[in-house]
DSSP file (Angstrom, degrees, kcal/mol; ACC not computed):
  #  RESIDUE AA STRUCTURE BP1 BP2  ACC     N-H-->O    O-->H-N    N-H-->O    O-->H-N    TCO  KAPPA ALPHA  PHI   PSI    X-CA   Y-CA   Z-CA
    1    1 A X     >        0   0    0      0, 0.0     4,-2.5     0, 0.0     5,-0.3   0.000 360.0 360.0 360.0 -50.2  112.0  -18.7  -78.6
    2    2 A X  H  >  +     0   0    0      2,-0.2     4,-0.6     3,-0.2    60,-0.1   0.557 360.0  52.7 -74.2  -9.2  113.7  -15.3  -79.5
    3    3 A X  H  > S+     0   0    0      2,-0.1     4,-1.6     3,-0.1     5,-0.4   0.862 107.5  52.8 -81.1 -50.8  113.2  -16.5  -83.6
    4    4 A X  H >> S+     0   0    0      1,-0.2     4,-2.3     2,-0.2     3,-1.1   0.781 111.3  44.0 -24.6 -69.8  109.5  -17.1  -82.9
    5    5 A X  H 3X S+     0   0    0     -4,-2.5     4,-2.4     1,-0.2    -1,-0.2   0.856 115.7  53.2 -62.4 -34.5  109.2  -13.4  -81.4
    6    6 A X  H 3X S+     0   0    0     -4,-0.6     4,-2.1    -5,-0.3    -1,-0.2   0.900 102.3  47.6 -28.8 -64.7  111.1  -12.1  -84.2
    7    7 A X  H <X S+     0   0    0     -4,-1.6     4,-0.7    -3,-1.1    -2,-0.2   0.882 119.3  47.6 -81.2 -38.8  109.5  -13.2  -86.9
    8    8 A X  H >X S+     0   0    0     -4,-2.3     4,-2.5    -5,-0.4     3,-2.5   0.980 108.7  49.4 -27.2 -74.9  106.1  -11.9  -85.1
    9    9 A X  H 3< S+     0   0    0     -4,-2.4    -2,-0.2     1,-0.3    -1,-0.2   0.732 109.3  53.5 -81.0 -33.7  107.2   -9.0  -84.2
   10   10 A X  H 3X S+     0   0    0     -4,-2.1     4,-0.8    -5,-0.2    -1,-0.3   0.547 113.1  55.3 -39.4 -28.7  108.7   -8.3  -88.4
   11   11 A X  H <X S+     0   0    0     -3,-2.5     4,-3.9    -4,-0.7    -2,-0.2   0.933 104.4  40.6 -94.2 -52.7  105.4   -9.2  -88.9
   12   12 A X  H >< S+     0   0    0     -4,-2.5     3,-1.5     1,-0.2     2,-1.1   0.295 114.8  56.0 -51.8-140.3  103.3   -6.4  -86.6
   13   13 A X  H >> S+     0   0    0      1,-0.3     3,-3.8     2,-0.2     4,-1.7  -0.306 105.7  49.2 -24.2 -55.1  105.8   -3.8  -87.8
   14   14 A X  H >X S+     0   0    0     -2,-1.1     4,-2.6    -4,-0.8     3,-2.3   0.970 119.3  46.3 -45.6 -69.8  104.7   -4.9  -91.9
   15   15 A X  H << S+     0   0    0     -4,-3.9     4,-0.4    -3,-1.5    -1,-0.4   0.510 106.6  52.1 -60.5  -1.8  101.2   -4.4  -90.4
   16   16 A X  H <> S+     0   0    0     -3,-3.8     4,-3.4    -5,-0.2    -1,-0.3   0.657 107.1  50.2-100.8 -22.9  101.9   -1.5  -88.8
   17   17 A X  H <X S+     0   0    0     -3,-2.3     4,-2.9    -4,-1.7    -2,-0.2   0.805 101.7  69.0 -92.8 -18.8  103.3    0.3  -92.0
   18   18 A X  H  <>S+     0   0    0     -4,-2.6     5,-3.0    -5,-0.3     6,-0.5   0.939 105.4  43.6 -20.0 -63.2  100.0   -0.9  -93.9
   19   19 A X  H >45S+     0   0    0     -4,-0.4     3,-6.7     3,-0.2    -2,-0.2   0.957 104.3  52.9 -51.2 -71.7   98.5    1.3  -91.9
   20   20 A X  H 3<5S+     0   0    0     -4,-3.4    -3,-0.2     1,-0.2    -2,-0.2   0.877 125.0  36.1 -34.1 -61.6  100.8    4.4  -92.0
   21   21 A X  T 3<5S-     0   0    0     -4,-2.9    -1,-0.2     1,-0.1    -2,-0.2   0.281 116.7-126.2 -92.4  26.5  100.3    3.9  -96.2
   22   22 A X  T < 5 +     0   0    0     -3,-6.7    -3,-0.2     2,-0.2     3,-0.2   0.777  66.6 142.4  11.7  76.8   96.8    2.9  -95.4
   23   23 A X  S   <S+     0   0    0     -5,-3.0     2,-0.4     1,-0.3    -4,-0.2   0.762  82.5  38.6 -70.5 -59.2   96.8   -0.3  -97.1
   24   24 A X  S    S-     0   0    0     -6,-0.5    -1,-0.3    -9,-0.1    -2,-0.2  -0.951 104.9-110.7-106.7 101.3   94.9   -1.0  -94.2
   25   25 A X    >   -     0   0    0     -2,-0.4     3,-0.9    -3,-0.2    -6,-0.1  -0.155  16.2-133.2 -95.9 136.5   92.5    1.5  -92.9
   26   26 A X  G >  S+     0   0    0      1,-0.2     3,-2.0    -7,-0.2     6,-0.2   0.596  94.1  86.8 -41.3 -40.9   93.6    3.3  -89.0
   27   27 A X  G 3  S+     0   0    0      1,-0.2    -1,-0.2     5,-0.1    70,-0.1   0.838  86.8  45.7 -40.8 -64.6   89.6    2.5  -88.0
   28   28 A X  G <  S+     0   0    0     -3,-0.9    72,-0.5     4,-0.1    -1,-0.2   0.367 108.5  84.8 -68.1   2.5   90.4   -1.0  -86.8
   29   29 A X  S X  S+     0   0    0     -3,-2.0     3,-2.5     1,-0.2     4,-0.4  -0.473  80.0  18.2-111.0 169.0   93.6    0.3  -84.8
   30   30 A X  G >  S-     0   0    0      1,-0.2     3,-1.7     2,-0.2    -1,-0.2   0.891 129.5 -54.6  21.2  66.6   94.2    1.8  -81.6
   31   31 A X  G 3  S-     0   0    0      1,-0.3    -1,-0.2    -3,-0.2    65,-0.2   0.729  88.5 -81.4  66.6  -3.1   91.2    0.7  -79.9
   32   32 A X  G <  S+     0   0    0     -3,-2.5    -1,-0.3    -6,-0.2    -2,-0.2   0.915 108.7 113.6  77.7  30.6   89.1    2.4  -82.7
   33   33 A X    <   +     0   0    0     -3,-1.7    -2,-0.1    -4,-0.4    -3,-0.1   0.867  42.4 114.0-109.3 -65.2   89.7    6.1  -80.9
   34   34 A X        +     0   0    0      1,-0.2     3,-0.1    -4,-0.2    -5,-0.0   0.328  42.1 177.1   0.3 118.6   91.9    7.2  -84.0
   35   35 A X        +     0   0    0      1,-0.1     2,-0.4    -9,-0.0    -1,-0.2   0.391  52.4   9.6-122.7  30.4   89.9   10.1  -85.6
   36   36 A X  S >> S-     0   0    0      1,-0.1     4,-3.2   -10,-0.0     3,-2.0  -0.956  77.8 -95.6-171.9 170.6   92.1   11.4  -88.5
   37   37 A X  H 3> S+     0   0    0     -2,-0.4     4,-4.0     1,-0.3     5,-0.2   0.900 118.7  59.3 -47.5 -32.7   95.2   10.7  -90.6
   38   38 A X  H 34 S+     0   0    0      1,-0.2     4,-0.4     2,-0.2    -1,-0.3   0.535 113.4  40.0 -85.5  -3.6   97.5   13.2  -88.3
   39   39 A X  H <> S+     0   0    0     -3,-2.0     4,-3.1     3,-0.1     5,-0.4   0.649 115.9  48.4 -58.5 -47.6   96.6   10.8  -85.3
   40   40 A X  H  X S+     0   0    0     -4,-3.2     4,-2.5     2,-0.2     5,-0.3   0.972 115.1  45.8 -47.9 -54.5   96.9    7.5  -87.6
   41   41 A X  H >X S+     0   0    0     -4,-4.0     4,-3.3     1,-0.2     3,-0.7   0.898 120.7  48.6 -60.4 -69.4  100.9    9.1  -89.1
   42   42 A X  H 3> S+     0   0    0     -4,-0.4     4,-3.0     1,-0.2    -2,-0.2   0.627 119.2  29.7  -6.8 -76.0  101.4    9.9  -84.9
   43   43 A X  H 3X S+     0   0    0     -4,-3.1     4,-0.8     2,-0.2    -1,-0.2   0.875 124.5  50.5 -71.4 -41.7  100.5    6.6  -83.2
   44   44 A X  H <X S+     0   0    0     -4,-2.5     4,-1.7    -3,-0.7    -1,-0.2   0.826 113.0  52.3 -40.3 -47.4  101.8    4.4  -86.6
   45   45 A X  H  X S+     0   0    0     -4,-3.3     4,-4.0    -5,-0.3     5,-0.2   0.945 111.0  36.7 -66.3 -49.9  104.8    6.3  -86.4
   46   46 A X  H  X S+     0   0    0     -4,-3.0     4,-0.8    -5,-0.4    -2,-0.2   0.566 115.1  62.7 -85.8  -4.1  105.9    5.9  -82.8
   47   47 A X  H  X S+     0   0    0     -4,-0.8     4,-3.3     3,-0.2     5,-0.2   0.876 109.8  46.7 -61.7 -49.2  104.4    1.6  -83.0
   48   48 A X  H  X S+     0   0    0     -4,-1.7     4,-1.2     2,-0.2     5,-0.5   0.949 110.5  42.4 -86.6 -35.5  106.7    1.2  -85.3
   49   49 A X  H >X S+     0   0    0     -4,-4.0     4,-4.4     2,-0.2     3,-2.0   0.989 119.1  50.7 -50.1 -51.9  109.8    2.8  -83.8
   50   50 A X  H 3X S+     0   0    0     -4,-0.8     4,-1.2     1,-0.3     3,-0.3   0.928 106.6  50.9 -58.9 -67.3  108.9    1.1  -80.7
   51   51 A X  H 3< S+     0   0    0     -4,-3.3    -1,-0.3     1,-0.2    -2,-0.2   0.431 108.1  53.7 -26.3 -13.0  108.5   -2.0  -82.2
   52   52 A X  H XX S+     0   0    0     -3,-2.0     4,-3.6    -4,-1.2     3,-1.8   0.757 104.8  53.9 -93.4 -47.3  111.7   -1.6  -83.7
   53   53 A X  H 3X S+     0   0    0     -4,-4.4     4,-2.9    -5,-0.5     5,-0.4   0.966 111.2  46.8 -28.7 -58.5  113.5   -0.9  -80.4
   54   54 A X  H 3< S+     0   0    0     -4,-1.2    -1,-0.3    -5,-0.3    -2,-0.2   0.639 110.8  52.7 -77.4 -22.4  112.1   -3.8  -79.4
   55   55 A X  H <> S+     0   0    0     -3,-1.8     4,-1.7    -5,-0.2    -1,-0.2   0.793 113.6  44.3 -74.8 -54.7  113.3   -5.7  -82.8
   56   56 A X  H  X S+     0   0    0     -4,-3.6     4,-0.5     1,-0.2    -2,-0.2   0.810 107.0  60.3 -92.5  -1.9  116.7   -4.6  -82.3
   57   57 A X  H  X S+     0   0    0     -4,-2.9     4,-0.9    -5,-0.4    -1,-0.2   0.563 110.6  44.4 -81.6   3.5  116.8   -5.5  -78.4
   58   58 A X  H  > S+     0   0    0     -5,-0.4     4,-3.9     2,-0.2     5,-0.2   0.841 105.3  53.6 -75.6 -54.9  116.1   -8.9  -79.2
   59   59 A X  H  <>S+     0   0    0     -4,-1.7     5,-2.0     1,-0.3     6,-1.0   0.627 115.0  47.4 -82.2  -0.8  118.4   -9.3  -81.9
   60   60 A X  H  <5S+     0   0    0     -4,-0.5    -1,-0.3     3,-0.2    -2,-0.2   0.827 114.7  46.4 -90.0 -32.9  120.9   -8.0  -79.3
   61   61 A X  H  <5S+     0   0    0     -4,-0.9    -2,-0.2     1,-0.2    -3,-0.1   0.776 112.1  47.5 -89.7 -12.3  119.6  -10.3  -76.8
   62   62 A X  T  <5S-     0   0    0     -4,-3.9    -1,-0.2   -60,-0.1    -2,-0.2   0.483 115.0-112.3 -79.9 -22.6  119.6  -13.3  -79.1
   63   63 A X  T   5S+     0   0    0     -4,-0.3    -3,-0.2    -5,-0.2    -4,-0.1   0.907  84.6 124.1  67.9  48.7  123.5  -12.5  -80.5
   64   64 A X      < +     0   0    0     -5,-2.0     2,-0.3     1,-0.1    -4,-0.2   0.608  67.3  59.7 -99.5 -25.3  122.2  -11.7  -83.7
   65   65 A X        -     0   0    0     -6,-1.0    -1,-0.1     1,-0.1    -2,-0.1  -0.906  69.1-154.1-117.1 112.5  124.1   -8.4  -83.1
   66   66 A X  S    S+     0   0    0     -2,-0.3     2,-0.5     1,-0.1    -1,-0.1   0.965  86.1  66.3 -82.4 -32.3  127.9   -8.1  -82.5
   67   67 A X  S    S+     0   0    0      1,-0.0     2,-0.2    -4,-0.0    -1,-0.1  -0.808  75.2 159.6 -88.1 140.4  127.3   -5.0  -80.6
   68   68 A X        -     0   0    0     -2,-0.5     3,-0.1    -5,-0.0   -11,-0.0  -0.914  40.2-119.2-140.9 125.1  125.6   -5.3  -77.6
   69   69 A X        -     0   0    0     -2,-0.2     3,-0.0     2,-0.1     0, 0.0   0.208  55.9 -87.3 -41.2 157.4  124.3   -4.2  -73.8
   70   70 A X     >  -     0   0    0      1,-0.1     4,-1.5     2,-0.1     5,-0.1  -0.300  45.2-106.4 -54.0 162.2  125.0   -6.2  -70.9
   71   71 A X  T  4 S+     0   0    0      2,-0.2     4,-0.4     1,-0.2     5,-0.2   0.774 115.7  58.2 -73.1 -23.0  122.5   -8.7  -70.4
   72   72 A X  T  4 S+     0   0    0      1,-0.2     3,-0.2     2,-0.2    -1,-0.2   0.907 102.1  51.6 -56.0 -30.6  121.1   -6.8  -67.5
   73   73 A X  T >> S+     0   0    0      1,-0.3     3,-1.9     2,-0.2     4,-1.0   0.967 108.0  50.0 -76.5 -43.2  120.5   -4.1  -69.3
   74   74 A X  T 3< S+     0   0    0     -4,-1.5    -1,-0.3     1,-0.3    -2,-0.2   0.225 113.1  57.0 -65.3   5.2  118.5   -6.1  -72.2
   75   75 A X  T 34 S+     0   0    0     -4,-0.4    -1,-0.3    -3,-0.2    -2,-0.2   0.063 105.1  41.2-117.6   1.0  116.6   -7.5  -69.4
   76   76 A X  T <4 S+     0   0    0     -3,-1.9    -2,-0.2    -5,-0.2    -3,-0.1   0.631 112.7  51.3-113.7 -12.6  115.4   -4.7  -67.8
   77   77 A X  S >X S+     0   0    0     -4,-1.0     4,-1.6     2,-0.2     3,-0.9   0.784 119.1  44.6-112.3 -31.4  114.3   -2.7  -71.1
   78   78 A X  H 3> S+     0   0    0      1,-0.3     4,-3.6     2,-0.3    -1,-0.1   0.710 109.4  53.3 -98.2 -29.9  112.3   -6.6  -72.1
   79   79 A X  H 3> S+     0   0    0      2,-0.2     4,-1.0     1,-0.2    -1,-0.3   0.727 110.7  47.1 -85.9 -18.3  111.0   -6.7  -68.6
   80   80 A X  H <> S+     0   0    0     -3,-0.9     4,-1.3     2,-0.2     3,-0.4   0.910 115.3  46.1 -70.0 -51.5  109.7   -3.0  -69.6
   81   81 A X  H  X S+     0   0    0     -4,-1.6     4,-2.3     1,-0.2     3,-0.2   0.915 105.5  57.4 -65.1 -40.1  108.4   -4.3  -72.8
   82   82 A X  H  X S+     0   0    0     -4,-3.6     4,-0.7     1,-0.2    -1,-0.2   0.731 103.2  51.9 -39.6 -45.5  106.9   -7.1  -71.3
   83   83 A X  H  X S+     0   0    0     -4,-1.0     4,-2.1    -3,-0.4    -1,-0.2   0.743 109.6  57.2 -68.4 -38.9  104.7   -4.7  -68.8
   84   84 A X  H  X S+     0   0    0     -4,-1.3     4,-1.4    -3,-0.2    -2,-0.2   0.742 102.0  52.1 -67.9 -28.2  103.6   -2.9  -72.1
   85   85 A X  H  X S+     0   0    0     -4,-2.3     4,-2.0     2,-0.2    -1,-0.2   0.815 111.8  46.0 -77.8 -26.9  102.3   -5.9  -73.6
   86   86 A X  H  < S+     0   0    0     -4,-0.7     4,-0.3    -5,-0.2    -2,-0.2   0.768 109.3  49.5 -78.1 -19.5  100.4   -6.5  -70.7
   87   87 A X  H  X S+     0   0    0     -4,-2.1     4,-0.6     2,-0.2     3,-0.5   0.886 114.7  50.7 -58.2 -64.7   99.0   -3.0  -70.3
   88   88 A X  H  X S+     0   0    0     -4,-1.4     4,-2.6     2,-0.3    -2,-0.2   0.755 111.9  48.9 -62.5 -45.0   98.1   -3.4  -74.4
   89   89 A X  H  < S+     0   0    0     -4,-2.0    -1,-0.3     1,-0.3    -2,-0.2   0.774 113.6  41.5 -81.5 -16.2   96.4   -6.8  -73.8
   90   90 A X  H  > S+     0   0    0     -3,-0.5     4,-0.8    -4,-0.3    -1,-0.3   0.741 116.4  51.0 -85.8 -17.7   94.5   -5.7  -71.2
   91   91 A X  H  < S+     0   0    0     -4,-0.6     2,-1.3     2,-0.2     3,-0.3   0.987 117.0  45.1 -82.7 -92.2   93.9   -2.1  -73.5
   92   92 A X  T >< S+     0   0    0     -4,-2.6     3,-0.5     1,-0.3    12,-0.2   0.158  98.1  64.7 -85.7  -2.3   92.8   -4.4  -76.4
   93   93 A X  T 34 S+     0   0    0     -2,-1.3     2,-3.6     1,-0.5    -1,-0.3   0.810 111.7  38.1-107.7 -88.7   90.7   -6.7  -74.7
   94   94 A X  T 3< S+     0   0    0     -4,-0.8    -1,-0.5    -3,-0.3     2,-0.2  -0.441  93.2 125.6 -55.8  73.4   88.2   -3.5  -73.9
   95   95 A X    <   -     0   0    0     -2,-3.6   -63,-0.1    -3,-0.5   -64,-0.1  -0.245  69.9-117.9 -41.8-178.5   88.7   -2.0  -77.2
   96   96 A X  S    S+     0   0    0    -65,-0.2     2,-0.5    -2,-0.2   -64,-0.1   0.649  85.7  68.7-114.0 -27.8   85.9   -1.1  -79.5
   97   97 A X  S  > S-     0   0    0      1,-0.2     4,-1.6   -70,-0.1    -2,-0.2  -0.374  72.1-137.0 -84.9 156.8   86.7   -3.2  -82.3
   98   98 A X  H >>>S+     0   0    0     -2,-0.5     3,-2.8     2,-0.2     4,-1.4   0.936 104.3  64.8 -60.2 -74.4   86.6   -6.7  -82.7
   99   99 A X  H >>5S+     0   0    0      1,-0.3     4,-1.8     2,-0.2     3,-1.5   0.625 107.4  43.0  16.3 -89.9   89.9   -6.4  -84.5
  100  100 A X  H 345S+     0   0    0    -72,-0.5    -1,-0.3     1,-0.3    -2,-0.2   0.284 111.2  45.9 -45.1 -33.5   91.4   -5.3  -81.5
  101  101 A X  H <<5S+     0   0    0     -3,-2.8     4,-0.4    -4,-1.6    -1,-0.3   0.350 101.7  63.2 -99.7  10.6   90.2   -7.2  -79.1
  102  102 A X  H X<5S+     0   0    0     -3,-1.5     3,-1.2    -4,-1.4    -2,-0.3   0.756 105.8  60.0-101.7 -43.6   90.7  -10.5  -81.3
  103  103 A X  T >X<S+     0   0    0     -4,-1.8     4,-1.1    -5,-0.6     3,-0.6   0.505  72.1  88.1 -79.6  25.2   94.8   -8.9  -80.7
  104  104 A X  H 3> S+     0   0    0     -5,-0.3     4,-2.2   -12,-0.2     5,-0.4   0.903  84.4  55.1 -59.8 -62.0   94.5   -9.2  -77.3
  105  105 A X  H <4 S+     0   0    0     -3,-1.2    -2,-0.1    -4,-0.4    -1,-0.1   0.587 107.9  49.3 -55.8  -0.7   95.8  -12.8  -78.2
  106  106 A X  H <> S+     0   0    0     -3,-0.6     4,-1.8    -4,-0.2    -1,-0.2   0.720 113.3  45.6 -98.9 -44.6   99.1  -11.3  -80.1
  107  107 A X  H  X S+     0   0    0     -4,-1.1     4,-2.3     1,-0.2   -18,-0.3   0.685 112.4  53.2 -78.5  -7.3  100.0   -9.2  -77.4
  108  108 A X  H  X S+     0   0    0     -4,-2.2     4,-0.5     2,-0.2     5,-0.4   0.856 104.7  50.5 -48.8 -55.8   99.5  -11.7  -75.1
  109  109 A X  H  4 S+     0   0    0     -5,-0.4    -2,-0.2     2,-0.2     5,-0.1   0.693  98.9  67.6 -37.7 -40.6  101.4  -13.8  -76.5
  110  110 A X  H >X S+     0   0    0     -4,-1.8     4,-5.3     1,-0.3     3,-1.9   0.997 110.3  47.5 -43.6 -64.7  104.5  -10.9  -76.7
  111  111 A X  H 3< S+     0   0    0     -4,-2.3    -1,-0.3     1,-0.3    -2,-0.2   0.231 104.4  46.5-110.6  43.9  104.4  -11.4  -73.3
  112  112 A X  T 3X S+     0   0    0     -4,-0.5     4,-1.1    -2,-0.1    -1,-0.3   0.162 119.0  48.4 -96.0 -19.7  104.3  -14.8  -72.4
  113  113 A X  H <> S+     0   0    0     -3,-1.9     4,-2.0    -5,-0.4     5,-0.4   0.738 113.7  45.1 -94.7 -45.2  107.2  -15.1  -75.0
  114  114 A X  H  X S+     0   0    0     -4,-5.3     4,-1.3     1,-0.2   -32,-0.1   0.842 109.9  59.5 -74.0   1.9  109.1  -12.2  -73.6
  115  115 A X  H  > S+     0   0    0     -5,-0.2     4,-1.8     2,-0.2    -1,-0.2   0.915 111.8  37.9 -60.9 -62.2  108.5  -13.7  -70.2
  116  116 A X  H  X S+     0   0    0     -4,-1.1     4,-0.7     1,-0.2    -2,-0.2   0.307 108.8  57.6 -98.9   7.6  110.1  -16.6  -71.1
  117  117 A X  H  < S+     0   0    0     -4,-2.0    -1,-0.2     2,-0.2    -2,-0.2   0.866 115.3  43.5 -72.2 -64.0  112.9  -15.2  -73.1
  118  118 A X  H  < S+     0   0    0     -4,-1.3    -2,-0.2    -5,-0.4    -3,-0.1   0.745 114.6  50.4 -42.1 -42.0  113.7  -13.2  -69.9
  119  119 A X  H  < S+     0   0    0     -4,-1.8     4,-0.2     2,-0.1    -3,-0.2   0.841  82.6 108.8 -73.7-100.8  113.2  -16.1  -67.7
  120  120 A X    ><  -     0   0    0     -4,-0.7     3,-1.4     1,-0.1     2,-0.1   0.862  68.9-117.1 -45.5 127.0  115.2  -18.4  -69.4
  121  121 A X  T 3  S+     0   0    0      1,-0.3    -1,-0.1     2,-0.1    -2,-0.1  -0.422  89.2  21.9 -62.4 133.0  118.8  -19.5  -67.8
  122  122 A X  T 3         0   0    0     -2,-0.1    -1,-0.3     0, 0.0    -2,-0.1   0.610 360.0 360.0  77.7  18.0  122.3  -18.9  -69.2
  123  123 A X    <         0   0    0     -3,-1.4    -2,-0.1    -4,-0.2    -3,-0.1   0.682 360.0 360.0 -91.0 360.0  121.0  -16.0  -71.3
């Protein structure tokens, strides 16, 4: 479960630095609100850090990582993330692009997988 969201989540981050080096043009992002490059670096910047948080609390909760938080703690910051994916899918589902509301179904996804990372017993 925890490779699945991984390799996802490796993947959003790629797609998020598209953006920053607008590969891929900021319109179709954040809900379409964006309206210039110094919003685009902002919100691009701080996806992707947050999405790396979230990259390396994984690979901490997964043992990917010889240092690592208690598992409580890595379960309370997932149970954080989790609420943000649901906030996002519900954000993305009223968006203004199609785009955007078509990722309603990734960020669902987060957090039905980090649900069940979190859930899971003996981890």
């Amino acid at each position: 479960m925890i490779r699945i969201i991984l390799v996802l989540l490796i993947t959003v981050i790629i797609f998020h630095f598209f953006i920053l080096f607008k590969i891929i043009p900021y319109t179709i992002t954040w809900g379409g609100r964006l309206e210039n490059d110094t919003q685009m670096y902002f919100f691009e910047t701080f996806s992707i850090l947050l999405n790396g948080l979230l990259l390396l609390i994984l690979l901490m909760k997964g043992n990917f990582v010889k240092y690592k938080f208690s598992n409580k703690i890595l379960n309370i910051i997932l149970w954080l993330f989790f609420a943000i994916f649901i906030i996002g899918t519900i954000g993305n589902i009223f968006a203004i692009t199609f785009f955007e509301k078509f990722f309603a179904l990734i960020t669902g996804l987060f957090a039905l997988l980090l649900w069940k990372i979190i859930t899971e017993k003996n981890k």
